[in-house]
N, C-alpha and C positions, 0 to 999 in steps of 0.2 A: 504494500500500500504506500502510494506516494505522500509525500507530508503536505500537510493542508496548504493553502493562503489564509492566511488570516491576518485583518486591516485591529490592529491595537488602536483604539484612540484615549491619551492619555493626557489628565489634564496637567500641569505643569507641576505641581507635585508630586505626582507618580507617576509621570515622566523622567524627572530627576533619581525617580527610585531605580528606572529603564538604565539613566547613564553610571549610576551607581553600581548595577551589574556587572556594567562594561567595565568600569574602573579596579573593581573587584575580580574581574576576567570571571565571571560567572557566564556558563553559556547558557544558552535557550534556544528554541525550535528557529531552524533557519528562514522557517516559513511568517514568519513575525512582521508584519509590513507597519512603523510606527508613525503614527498622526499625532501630533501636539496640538492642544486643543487648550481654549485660557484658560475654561473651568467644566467640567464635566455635566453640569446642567446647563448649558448653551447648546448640546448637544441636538439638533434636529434628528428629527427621524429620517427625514430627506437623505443624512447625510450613511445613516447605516446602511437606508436601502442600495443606495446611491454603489455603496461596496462592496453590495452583494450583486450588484448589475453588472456590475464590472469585474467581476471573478473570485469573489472570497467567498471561501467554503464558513467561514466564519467570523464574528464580530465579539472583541472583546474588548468592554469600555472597562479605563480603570480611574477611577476617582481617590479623594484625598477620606482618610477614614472621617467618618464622625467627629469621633473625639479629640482628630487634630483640629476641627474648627473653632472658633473661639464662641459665637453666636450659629446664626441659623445654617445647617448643612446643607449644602444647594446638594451635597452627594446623594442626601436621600431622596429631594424629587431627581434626581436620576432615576435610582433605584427605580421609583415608582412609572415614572414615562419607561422604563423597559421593559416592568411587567406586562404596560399595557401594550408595548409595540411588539412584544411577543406572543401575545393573542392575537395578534394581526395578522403576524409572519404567517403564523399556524394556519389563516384562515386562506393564505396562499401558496399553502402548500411546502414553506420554510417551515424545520425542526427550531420550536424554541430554545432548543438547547445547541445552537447554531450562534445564540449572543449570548453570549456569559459577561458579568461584573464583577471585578474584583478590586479591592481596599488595599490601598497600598499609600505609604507614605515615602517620602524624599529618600531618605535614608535605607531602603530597605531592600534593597540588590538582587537578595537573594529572593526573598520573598516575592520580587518581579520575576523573578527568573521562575521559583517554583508555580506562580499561579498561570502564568500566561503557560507552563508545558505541559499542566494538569489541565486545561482548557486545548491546547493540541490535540492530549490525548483522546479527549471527549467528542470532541467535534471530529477528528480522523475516525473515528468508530463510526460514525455516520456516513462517512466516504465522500464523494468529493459533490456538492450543490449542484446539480441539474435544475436551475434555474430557468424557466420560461419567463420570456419579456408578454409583458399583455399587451396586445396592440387597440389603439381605440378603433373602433371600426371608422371608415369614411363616409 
């Protein structure tokens, strides 16, 4: 089985967890395509689908934990817009288990490294997106 594509979009905190990897020479799935994003609840739907159009067997958003925020967690209505855009995918035919979320902070290397390979693994079990474009009729 070939390794997925899979579009990471990370907001700039757990992005920095992404370059912290690298710094630490921790590896991860080659198949890892990263998106820097300002904060993890900007995120459009437009833009996940958008990466599934375009060839990703998977979408893995990762936001700043909870408890690094000082006030209101913009991470949580993430969480909550990809429950619902998960019931979406489903209803076209994408596995919601196709976006995964994961909590990561600046600092934490490895933890980028373990969650986005634990997210390869899951989505490669599934095998590679057979994606249909909808066409509008004319």
């Amino acid at each position: 089985m070939s390794e997925p594509k899979i579009v990471a979009f990370m907001c700039w905190c757990s992005g920095s967890g992404a370059d912290q990897a690298g710094v630490e020479k921790i590896s991860y799935p080659t198949g890892i395509m990263p998106v820097r994003i300002p904060c993890s609840a900007l995120l459009g739907p437009e833009l996940v689908i958008k990466a599934f159009e375009r060839g990703a067997d998977g979408v893995i958003v990762s936001a700043c934990k909870p408890s690094d925020m000082r006030r209101v967690a913009p991470s949580r209505l993430t969480e909550a817009r990809l429950e619902i855009l998960r019931s979406l995918l489903k209803e076209v035919g994408i596995e919601g288990e196709r976006l995964q979320m994961a909590w990561i902070s600046s600092q934490e290397g490895a933890k980028f490294a373990e969650e986005v390979s634990k997210a390869a693994e899951r989505i490669a079990s599934l095998g590679p997106l057979e994606f249909r474009k909808v066409t509008k009729p004319v």
